[in-house]
N, C-alpha and C positions, 0 to 999 in steps of 0.2 A: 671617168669622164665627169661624172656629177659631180664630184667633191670638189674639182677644178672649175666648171664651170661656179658652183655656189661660194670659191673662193673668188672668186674675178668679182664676182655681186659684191660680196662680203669685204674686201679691200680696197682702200682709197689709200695713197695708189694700190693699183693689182699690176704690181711687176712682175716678171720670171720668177725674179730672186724669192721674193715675196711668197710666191702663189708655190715656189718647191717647197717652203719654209713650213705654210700653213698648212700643205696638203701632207710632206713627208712624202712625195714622191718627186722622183730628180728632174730637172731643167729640161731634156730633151724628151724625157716621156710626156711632161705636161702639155709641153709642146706639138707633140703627135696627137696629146689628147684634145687638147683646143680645135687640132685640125678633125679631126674624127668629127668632134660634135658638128662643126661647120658643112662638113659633107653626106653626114649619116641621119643628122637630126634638125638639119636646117638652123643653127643656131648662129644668129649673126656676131660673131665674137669682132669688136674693131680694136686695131692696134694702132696706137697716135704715141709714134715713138717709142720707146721703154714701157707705156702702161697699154695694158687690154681693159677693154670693157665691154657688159651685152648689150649690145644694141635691140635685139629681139630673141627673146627664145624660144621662137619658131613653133611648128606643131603638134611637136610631137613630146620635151621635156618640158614637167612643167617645176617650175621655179620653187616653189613649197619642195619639194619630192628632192631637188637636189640639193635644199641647206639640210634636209636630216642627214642624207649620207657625208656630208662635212663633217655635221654634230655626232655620230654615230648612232644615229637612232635606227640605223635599220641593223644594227649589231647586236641590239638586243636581243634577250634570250624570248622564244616563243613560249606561250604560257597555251 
């Protein structure tokens, strides 16, 4: 869900296509995950045709925390 949500941030446009592209996870999963965060984390995702965008992201994810899991920084190895 983060890595979707900090590609919608991250892309002008953030279309479907797009956001399966940069995340490597397929069109209908991103899509259940857009809604996940919308229901689970209060994150206001708006969709104005073809492109998504955050409107807010709510209480609970914060914004920093979902571009590392994009970037893979929370992949790295623990020291």
């Amino acid at each position: 869900m983060l890595a979707v949500l900090a590609a919608i941030d991250a892309l002008a446009p953030a279309t479907l296509v797009k956001l399966a592209e940069r995340t490597g996870i397929d069109k209908k999963t991103v899509t259940n995950l857009i809604e996940q965060a919308r229901e689970q984390a209060g994150v206001i995702v708006v969709k104005s045709g073809t492109q998504y965008s955050i409107e807010e992201w709510g209480p609970i994810i914060k914004k920093t925390g979902a571009k590392m899991c994009l970037t893979g920084a929370f992949n790295a190895p623990s020291m």
